[in-house]
C-alpha positions, 0 to 999 in steps of 0.5 A, spaced: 500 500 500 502 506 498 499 513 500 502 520 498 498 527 500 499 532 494 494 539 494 488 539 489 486 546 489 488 551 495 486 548 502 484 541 499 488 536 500 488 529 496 490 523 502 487 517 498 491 511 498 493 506 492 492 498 493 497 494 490 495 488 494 488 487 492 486 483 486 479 482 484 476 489 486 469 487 488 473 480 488 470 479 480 473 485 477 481 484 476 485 490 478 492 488 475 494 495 476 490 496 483 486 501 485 485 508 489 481 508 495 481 517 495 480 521 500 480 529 502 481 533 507 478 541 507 481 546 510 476 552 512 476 555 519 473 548 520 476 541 517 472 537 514 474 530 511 472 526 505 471 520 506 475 514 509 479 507 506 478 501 505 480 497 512 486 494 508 489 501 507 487 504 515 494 505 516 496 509 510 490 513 511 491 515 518 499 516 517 496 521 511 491 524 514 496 526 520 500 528 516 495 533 512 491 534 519 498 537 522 497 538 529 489 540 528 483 536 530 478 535 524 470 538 525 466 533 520 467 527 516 462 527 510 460 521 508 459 520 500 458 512 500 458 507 505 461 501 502 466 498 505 472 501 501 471 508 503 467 507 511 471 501 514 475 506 517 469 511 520 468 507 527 477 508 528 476 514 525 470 516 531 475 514 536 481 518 535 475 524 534 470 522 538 468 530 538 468 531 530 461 530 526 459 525 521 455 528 515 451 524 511 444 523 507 438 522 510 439 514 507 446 513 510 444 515 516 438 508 517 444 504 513 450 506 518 448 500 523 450 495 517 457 497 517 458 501 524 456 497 529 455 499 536 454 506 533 456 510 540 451 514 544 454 520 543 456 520 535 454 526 533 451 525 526 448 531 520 444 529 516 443 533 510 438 533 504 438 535 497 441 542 496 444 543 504 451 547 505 455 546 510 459 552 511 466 551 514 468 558 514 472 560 507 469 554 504 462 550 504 460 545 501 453 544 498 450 537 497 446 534 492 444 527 492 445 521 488 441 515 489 443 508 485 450 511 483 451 507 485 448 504 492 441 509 496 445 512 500 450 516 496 450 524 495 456 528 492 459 535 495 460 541 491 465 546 493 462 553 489 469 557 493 473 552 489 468 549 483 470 542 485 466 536 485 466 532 490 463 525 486 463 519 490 464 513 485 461 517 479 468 519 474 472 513 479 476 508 474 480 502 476 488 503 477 492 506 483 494 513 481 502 511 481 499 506 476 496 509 471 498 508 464 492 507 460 487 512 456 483 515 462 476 513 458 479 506 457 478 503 465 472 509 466 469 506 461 470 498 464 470 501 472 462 505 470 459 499 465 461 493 471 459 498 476 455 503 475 453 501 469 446 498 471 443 506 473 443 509 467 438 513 469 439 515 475 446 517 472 441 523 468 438 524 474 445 526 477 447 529 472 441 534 471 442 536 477 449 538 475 448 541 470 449 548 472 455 548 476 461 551 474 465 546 475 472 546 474 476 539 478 471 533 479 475 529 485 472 521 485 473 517 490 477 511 485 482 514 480 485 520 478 483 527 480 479 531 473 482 539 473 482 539 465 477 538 459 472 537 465 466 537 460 469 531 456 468 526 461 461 529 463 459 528 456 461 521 456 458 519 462 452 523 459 453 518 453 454 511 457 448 513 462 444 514 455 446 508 453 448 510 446 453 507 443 461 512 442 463 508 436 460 506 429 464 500 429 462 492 431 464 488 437 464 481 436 464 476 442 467 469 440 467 463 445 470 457 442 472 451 444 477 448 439 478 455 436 474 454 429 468 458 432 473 464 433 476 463 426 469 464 423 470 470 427 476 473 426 473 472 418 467 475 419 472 481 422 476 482 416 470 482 412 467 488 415 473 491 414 473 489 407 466 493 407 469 499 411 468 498 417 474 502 421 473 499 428 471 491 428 473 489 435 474 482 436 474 479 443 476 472 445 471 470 451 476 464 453 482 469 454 480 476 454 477 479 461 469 479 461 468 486 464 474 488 459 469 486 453 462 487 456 465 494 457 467 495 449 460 491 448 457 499 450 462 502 446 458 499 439 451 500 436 452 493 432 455 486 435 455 479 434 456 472 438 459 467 436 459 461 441 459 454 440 455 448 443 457 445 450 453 439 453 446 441 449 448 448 451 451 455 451 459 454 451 460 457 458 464 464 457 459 466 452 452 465 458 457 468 463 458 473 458 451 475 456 449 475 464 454 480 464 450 484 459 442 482 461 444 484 468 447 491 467 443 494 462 445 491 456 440 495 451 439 498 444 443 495 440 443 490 433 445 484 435 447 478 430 448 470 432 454 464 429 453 458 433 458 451 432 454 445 433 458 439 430 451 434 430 445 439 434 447 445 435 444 449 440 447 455 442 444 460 437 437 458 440 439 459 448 443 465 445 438 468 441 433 466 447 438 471 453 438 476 447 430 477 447 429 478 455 435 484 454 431 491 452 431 494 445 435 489 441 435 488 434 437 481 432 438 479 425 432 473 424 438 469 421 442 465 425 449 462 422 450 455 424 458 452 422 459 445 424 465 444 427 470 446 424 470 452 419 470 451 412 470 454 405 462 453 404 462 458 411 464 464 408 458 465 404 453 466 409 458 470 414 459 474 407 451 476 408 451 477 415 457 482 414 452 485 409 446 484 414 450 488 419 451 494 414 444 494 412 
């Protein structure tokens, strides 16, 4: 674990910790760079904190914490989220500062027990509803609640004296911040699909009630802080949460057994490229991380899912997959299916059938069987679905 203090805007200061240890966050999604758990500390006339750490990391925060406290005592600790990487430090931080106030939504407040447990008889708790201000002398910050982004209980915090947006797990992505080597908009698309993604219209809902701030730095609780070109990364979350799509490309998801069925879908690629489709994005379920490919499956209007037949069945990465999809939204798409079957083939029907349950989705009624491996005479039938996809 390693944690360093850096200031974000005058008298705000930056005392997260990044976790290296950790390998699934959520023990399902692999961090092979780690994660930050972010924390600030506010100083006005009165101090407040942001949020705390995950219990793995308490020791780095409180170092940070002391550090950037420099001998004062905190007033507040403001509590966007409750989820244990970011509270399980409030009981060891109410001991230290048995005098400091926990401000929180009306909702987190009910749910504290579940993760705070006794909760003292002389805790002090604030609870704050849409558009309270907290006033710390300098500085405030106003509250704006933010239901289903993605727990009940969260709210974000607004620093009009700083124009810096407090977000809670809106604008996170995966990574620890000593790590970061990627595109920003490539882990923030795979954190908000596999997080969040399920609450697209929750997220327009917090969005609206953002929309006329002036907002310079958005200070996330995983991830880097945003200070530049602010309006990019809303207007990808505008388009994420809207559930259109970012390119006119096609993905296409493959899960084969013996690699014929990935054949067919590498071929069906390179025939889309032929027709001049500039982005075709071909994942190899058997091989590529499933909350990587579901998060480029929303980056596309069009896809395609090739899978083999498996014990009278759905090749298992390929069902996997399409839960994935179901269960955080998947919507408004054009979707075509190639199966493998080399006696009863029986993918295209269950994948057609998983399909069907998702809302908005567009299948192309015929569905391209191979049997076993993949021969000449298959090339023609994916030459019409590539035309089919255009079409």
């Amino acid at each position: 674990m390693t944690g360093n203090i850096f200031e974000v805007a005058p008298d705000i200061i930056y005392i997260g910790v990044d976790d290296h240890a950790i390998e699934k966050f959520e023990n399902q999604y692999n961090v092979p760079n780690g994660v930050s758990y972010n924390s600030y500390l506010i100083k006005g006339e009165k101090i407040a904190v942001v949020d705390t750490t995950d219990d793995q990391t308490g020791t780095e925060w409180l170092a940070n914490l002391n550090k950037a406290l420099d001998g004062a005592k905190p007033d507040y600790l403001v509590i966007e989220h409750l989820e244990p990487d970011h509270s399980s430090l409030i009981s060891t931080f109410v001991e230290i500062y048995p005098e400091a106030t926990l401000v929180m939504s009306a909702t987190a407040a009910r749910m504290l027990p579940n993760y705070f447990d006794p909760i003292p008889a002389d805790c002090k708790i604030m609870t704050v509803k849409e558009g309270d201000t907290l006033d710390l002398g300098g500085l405030s910050l106003q509250f704006y609640l933010a239901p289903m982004v993605h727990w009940p209980e969260v709210m974000m915090a607004y620093c009009p004296q700083r124009k810096l947006l407090f977000s809670a797990d809106a604008f996170g992505t995966f990574g620890a911040l000593d790590s970061l080597s990627v595109d920003w908009a490539e882990e923030a698309r795979r954190y908000y699909f596999n997080i969040v993604g399920k609450y697209g219209p929750q997220v327009q809902s917090a969005l609206k009630k953002l929309a006329n701030l002036e907002i310079e730095t958005i200070c996330p609780l995983h991830g880097p802080v945003l200070t530049e070109n602010i309006g990019h990364y809303i207007g990808l979350y505008d388009t994420w949460s809207s559930y259109r799509p970012e390119s006119d490309g096609v993905f296409i998801a493959s899960a084969s057994i013996h690699g014929n069925t990935l054949e067919a879908a590498e071929y069906l690629a390179e025939k889309l490229r032929q027709l001049g489709v500039k982005d075709v994005f071909v994942a190899d379920l058997t091989r590529y991380d499933l909350s990587a490919a579901l998060a480029e499956a929303f980056k596309y209007p069009t896809a395609v899912f090739c899978a083999s037949s498996y014990d009278a069945g759905l090749f298992t990465p390929m069902y996997t997959f399409l839960h994935m999809l179901a269960s955080k939204g998947y919507c408004n798409r054009k979707a075509a299916i190639v199966e493998n079957g080399s006696w009863a083939p029986s993918a295209g029907k269950i994948m057609r059938t998983m399909l069907e349950s998702m809302k908005g989705i567009e299948i192309i009624p015929e569905t391209v069987t191979i049997r076993g491996a993949f021969k000449e005479a298959d090339r023609a039938p994916l030459d019409a679905l590539a035309q089919a996809l255009l079409a």
